[in-house]
PLY file of the C-alpha trace (Angstrom):
ply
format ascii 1.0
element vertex 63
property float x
property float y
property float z
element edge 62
property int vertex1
property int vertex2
end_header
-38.09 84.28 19.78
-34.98 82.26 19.16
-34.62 81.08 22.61
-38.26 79.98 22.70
-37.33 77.88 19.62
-34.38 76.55 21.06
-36.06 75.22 23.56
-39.31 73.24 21.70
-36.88 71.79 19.60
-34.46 70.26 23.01
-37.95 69.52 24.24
-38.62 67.59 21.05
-35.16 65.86 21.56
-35.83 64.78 24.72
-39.00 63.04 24.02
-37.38 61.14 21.22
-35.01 59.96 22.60
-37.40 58.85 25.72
-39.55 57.63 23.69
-36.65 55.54 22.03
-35.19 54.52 25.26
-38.75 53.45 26.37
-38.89 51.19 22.56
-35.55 49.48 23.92
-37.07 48.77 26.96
-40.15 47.15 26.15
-38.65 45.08 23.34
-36.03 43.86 25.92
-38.73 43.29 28.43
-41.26 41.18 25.62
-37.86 38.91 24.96
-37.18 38.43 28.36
-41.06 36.98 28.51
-40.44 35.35 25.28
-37.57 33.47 27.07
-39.10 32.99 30.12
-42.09 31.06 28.67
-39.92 28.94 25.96
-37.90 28.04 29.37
-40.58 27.02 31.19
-41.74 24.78 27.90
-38.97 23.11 27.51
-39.13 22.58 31.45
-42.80 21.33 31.57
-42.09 19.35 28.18
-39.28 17.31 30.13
-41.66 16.52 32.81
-43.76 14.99 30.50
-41.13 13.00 28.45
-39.62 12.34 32.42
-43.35 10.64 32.85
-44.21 9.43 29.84
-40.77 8.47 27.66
-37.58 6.31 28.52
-34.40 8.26 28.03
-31.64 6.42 25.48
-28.15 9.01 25.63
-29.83 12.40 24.62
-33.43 11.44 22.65
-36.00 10.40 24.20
-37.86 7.00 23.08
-41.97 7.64 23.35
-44.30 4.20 23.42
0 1
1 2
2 3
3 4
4 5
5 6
6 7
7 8
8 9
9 10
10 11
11 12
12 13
13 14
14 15
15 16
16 17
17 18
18 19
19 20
20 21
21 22
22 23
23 24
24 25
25 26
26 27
27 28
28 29
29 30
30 31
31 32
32 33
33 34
34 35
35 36
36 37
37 38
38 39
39 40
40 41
41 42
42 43
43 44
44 45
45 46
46 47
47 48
48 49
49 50
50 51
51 52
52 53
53 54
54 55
55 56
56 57
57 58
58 59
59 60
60 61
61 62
C-alpha cells in the first residue's frame, strides 16, 4: 500500500510542477506578444509622424 502511495503523490509532483512549467511558459509567451504589438506601435506610429510631422532633434513637431 505504501508503494501505491508513493507513487500518486510523485504523480502529483509531476503535474505540479508541469503545470508550473506550463504557467512560465504562457506568461513568457503573452509578454513576448505584449512586446511584439507595442513594437509594431511604436513602428506604425513613426510612419505616421514620418507622414504627417516634421522631425526637430528627437520630438516631433505636428501641424
Amino acid at each position: 500500500m505504501d508503494s501505491a502511495n508513493t507513487n500518486h503523490q510523485r504523480l502529483q509532483e509531476e503535474q505540479q510542477v508541469s503545470a508550473t512549467d506550463a504557467l512560465i511558459v504562457w506568461q513568457q509567451i503573452k509578454l513576448l506578444e505584449r512586446t511584439c504589438k507595442q513594437m509594431e506601435i511604436v513602428s506604425d506610429d513613426e510612419k505616421v509622424r514620418n507622414r504627417l510631422g516634421f522631425q526637430y532633434g528627437d520630438k516631433f513637431v505636428h501641424y
